[in-house]
MDAnalysis code that builds the backbone (N, CA, C; Angstrom):
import MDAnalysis as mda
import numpy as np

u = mda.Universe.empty(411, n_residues=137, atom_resindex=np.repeat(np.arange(137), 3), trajectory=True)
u.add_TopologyAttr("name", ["N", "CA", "C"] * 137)
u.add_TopologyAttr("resid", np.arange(1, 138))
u.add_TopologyAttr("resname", ["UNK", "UNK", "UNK", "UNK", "UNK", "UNK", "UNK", "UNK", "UNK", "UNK", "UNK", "UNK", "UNK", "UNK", "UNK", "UNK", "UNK", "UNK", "UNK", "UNK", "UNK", "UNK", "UNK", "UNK", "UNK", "UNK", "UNK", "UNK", "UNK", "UNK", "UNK", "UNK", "UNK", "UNK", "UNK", "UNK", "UNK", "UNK", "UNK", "UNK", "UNK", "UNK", "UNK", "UNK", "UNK", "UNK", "UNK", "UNK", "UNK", "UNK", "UNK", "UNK", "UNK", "UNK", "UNK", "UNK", "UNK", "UNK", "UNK", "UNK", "UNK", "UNK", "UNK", "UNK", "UNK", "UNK", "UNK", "UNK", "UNK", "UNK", "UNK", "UNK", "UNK", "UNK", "UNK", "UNK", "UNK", "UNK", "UNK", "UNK", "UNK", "UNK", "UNK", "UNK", "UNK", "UNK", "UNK", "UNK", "UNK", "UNK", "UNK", "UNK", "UNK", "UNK", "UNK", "UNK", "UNK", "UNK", "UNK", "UNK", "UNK", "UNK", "UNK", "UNK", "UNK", "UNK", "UNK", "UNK", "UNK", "UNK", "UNK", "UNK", "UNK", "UNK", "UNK", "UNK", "UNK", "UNK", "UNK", "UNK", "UNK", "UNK", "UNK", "UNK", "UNK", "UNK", "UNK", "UNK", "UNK", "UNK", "UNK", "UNK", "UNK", "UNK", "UNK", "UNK", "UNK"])
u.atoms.positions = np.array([
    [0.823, -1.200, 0.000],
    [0.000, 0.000, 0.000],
    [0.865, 1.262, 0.000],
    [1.989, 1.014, 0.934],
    [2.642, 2.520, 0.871],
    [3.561, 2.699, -0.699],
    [4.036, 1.563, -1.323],
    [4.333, 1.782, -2.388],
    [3.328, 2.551, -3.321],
    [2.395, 2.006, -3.549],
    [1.190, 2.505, -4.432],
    [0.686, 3.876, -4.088],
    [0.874, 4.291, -3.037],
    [0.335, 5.668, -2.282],
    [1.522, 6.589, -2.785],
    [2.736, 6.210, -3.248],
    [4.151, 6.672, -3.176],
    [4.039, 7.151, -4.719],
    [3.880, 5.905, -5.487],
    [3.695, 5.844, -7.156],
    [2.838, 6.875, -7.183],
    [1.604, 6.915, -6.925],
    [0.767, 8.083, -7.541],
    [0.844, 9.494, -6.993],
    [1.473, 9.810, -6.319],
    [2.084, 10.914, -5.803],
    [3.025, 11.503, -6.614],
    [3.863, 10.857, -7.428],
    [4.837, 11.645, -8.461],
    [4.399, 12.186, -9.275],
    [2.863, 11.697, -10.083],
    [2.510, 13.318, -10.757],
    [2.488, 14.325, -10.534],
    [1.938, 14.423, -9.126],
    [1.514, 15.442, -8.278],
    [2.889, 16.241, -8.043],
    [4.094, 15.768, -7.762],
    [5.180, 16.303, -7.280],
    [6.055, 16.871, -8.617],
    [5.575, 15.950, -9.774],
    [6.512, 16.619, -10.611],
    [5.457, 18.113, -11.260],
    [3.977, 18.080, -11.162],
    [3.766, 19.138, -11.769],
    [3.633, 20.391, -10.961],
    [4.045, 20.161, -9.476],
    [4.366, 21.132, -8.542],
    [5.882, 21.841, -8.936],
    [6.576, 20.334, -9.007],
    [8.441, 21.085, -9.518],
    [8.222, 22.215, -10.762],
    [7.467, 21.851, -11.880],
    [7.218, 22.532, -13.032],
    [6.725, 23.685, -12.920],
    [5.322, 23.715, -12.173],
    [4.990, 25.051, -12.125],
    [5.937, 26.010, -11.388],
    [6.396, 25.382, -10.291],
    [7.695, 26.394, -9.581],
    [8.912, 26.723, -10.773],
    [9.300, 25.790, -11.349],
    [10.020, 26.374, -12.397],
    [9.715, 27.089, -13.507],
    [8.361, 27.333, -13.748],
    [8.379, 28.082, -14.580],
    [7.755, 29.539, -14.131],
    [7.165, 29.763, -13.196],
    [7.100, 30.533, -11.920],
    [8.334, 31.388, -11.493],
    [9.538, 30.430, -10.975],
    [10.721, 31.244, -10.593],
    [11.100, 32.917, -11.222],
    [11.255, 32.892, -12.481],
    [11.377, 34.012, -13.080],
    [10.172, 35.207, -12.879],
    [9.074, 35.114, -12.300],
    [8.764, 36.085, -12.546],
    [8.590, 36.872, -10.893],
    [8.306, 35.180, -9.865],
    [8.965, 35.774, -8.565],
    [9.998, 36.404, -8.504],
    [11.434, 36.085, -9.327],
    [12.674, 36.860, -9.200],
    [12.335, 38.519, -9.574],
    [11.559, 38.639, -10.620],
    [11.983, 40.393, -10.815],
    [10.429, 40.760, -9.870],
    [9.905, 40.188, -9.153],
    [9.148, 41.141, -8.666],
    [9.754, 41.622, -6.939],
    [10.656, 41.337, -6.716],
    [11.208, 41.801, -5.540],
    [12.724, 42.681, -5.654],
    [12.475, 43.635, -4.573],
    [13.582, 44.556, -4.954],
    [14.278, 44.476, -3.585],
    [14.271, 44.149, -2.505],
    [14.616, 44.221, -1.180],
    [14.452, 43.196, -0.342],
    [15.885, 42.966, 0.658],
    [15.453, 41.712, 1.381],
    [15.877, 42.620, 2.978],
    [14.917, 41.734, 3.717],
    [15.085, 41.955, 5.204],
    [15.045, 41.113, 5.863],
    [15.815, 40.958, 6.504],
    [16.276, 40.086, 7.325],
    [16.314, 39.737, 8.726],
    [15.886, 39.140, 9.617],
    [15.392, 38.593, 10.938],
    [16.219, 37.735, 11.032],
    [16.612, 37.519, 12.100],
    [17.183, 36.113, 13.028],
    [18.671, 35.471, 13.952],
    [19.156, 35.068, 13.508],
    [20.043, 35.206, 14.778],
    [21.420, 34.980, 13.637],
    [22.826, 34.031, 14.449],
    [24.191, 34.625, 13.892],
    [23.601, 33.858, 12.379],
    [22.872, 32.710, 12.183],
    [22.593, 32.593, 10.834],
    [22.535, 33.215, 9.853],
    [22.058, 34.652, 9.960],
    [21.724, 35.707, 9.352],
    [22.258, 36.874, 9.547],
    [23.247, 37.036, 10.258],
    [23.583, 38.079, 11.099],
    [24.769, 38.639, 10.391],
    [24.192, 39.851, 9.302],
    [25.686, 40.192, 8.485],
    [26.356, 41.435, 9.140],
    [26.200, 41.678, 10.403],
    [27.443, 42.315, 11.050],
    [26.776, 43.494, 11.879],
    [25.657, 43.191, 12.710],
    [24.940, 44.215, 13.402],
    [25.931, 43.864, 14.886],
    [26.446, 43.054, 14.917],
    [27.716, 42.833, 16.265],
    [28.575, 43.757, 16.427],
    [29.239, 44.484, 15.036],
    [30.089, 45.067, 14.819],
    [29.698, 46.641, 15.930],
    [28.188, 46.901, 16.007],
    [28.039, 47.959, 16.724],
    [26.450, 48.115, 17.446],
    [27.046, 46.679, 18.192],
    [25.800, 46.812, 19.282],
    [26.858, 46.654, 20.758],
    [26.773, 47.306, 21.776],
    [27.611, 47.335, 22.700],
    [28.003, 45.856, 23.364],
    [28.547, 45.110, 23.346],
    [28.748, 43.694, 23.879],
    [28.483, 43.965, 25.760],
    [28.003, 42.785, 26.162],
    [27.537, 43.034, 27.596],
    [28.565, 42.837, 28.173],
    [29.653, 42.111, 28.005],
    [31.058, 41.736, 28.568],
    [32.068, 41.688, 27.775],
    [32.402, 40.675, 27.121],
    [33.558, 40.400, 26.110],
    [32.719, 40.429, 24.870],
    [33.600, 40.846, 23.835],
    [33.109, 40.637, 22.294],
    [33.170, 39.588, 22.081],
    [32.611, 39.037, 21.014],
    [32.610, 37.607, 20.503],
    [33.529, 37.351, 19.605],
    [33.853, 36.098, 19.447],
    [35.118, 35.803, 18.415],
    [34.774, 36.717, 16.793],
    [33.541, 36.215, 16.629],
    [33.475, 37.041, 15.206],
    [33.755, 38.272, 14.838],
    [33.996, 38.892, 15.700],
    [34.587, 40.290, 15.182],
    [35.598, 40.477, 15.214],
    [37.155, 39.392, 15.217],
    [37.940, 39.498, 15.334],
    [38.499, 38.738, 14.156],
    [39.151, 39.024, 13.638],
    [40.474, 38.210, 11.928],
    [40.182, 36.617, 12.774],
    [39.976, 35.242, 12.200],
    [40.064, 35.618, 10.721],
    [38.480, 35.480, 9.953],
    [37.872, 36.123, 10.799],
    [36.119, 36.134, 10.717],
    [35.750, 37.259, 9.347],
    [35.333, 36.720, 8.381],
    [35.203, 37.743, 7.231],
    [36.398, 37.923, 6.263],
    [37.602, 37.553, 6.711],
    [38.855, 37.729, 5.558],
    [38.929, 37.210, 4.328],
    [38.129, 35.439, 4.280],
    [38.470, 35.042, 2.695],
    [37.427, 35.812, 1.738],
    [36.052, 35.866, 1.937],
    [35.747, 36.841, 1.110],
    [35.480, 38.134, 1.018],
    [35.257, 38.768, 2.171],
    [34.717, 40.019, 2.744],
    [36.230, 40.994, 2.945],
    [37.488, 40.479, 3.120],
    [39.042, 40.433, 2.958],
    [38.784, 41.839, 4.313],
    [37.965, 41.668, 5.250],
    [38.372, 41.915, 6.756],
    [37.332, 41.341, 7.417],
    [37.158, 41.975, 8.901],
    [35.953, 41.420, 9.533],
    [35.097, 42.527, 9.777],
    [33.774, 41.225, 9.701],
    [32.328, 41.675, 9.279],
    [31.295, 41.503, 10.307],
    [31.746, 40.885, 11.339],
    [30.854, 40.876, 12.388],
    [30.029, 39.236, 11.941],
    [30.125, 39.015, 10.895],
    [29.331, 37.676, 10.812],
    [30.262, 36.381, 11.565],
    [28.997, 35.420, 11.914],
    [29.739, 34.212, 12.413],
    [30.204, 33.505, 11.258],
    [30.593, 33.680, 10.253],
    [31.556, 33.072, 9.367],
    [32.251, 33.463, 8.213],
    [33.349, 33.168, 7.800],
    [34.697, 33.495, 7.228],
    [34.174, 33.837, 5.557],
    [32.903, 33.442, 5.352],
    [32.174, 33.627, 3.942],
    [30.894, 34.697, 4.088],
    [29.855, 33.576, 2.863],
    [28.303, 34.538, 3.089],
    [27.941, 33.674, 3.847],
    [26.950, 34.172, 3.859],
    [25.333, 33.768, 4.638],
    [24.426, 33.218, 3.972],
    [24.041, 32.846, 4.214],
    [22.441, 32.086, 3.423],
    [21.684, 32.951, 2.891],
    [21.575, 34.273, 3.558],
    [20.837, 35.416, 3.496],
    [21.465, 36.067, 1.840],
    [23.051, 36.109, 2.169],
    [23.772, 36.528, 1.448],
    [23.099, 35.674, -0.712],
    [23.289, 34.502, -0.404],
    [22.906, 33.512, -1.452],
    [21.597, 33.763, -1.693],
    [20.350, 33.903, -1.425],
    [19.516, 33.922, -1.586],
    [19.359, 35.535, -2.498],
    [19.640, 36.643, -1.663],
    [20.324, 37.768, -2.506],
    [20.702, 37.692, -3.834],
    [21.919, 36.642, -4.055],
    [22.337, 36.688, -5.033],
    [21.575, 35.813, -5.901],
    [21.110, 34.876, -5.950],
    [20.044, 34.183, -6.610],
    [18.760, 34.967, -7.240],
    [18.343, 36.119, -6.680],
    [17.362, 36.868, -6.601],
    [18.176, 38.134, -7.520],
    [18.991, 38.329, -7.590],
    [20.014, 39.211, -8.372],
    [19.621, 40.930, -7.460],
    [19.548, 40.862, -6.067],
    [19.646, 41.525, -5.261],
    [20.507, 42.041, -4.320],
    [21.279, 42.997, -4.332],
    [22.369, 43.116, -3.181],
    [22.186, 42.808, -1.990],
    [23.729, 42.868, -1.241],
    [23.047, 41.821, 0.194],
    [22.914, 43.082, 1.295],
    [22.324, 42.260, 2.194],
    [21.445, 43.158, 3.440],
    [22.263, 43.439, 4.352],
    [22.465, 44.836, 3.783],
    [23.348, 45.423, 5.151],
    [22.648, 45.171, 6.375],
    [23.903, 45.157, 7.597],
    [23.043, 45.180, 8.686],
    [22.201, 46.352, 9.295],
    [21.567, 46.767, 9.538],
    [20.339, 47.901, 10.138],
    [21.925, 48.735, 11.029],
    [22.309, 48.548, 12.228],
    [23.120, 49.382, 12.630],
    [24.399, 49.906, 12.431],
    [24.561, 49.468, 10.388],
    [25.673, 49.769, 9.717],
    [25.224, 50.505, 8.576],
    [24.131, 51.061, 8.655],
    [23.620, 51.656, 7.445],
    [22.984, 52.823, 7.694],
    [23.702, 54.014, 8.260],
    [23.313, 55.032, 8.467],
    [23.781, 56.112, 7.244],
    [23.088, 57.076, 7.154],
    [23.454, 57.651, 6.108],
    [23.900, 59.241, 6.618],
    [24.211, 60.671, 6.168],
    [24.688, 61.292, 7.002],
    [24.331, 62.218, 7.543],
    [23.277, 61.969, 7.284],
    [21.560, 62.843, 8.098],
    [21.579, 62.035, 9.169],
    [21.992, 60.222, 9.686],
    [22.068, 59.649, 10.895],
    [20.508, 58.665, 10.219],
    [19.652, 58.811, 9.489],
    [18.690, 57.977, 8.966],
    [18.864, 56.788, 8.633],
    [17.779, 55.552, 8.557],
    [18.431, 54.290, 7.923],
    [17.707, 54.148, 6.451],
    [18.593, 54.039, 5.657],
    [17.804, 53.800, 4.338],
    [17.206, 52.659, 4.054],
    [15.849, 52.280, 4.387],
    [15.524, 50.837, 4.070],
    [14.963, 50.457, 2.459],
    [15.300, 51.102, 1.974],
    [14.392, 51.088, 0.081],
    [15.272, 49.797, -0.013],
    [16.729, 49.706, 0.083],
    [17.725, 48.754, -0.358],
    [17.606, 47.324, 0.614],
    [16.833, 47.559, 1.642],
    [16.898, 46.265, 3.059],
    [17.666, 46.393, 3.805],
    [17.666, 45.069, 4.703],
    [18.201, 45.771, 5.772],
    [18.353, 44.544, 6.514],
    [18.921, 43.686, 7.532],
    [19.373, 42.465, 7.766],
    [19.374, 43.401, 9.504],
    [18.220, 42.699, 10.292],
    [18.126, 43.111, 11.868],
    [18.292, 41.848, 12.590],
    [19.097, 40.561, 12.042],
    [19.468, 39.859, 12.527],
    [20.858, 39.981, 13.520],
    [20.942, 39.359, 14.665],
    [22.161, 39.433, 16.132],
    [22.092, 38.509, 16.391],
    [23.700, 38.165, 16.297],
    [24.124, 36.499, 17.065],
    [23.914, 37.079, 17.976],
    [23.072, 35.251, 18.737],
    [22.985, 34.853, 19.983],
    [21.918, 35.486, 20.959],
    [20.847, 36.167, 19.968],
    [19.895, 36.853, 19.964],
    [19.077, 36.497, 20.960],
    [18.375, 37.070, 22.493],
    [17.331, 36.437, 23.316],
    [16.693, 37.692, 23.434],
    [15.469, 37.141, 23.913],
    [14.497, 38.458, 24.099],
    [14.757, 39.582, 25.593],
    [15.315, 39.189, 26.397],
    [15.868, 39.491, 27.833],
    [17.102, 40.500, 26.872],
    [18.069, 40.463, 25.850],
    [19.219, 41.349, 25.292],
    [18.179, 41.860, 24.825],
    [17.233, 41.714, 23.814],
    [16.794, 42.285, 23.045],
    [16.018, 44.142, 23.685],
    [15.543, 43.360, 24.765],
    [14.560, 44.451, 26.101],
    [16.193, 45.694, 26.296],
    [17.098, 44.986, 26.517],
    [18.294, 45.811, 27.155],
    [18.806, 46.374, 26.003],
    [18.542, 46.056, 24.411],
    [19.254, 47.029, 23.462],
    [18.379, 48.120, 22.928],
    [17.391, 47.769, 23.050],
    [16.188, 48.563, 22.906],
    [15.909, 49.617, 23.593],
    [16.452, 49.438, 24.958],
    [16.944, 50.954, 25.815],
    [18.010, 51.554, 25.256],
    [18.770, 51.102, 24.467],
    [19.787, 51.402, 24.447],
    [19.865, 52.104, 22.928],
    [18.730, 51.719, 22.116],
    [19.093, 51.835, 20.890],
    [17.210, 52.252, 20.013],
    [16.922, 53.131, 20.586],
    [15.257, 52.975, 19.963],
    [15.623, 53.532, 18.385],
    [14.694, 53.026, 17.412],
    [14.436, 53.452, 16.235],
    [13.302, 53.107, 15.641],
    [12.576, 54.345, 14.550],
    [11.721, 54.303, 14.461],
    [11.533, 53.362, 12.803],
    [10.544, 52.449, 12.567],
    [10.249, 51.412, 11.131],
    [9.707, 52.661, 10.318],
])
């Protein structure tokens, strides 16, 4: 039975693959901006200037960001991000982080996105940066 339940299921799956592929292209040009949520997964360098509660974290120190970014970026790793790939797949630049993208009025430009992802992110830091750091969406 589970074979047979299995067999007739592949139509179904391949004309799901199809319509997504032929779909893809027109999802790609209808987006112009990515934003970004979540923790060091995503986190393209809002570390770099959020006050650390004690010690900084390794990532902001060489050799975090050098092979492609050729210094450090505040991200937890030596490349991109997932965030980063998806960007580029989408033929979208990648998402600065929100507290690296001030412009010189002190404003954040979000037309381009904006990546409000922080390693190691809890809601208890979150309450304490938020005193520390209000801004308005």
């Amino acid at each position: 039975m589970a074979s047979s339940f299995h067999f007739l299921h592949r139509p179904r799956l391949l004309y799901i693959f199809l319509i997504l592929t032929i779909l893809t292209p027109y999802a790609i040009s209808c987006y112009t901006s990515i934003f970004g949520f979540g923790d060091s997964l995503t986190d393209t360098g809002n570390t770099l200037y959020l006050p650390p509660p004690g010690e900084a974290p390794d990532c902001v120190l060489p050799p975090y960001g050098e092979t492609y970014f050729h210094n450090t970026t505040g991200r937890c790793c030596d490349g991109r991000l997932i965030i980063d790939f998806i960007a580029q797949n989408l033929g979208l630049p990648f998402a600065p982080p929100y507290f690296g993208v001030r412009n010189s009025s002190g404003a954040v430009n979000l037309e381009k996105g904006v990546n409000f992802a922080v390693i190691a992110e809890l809601v208890q830091r979150l309450a304490a940066i938020t005193l520390l750091h209000t801004f308005k969406l």
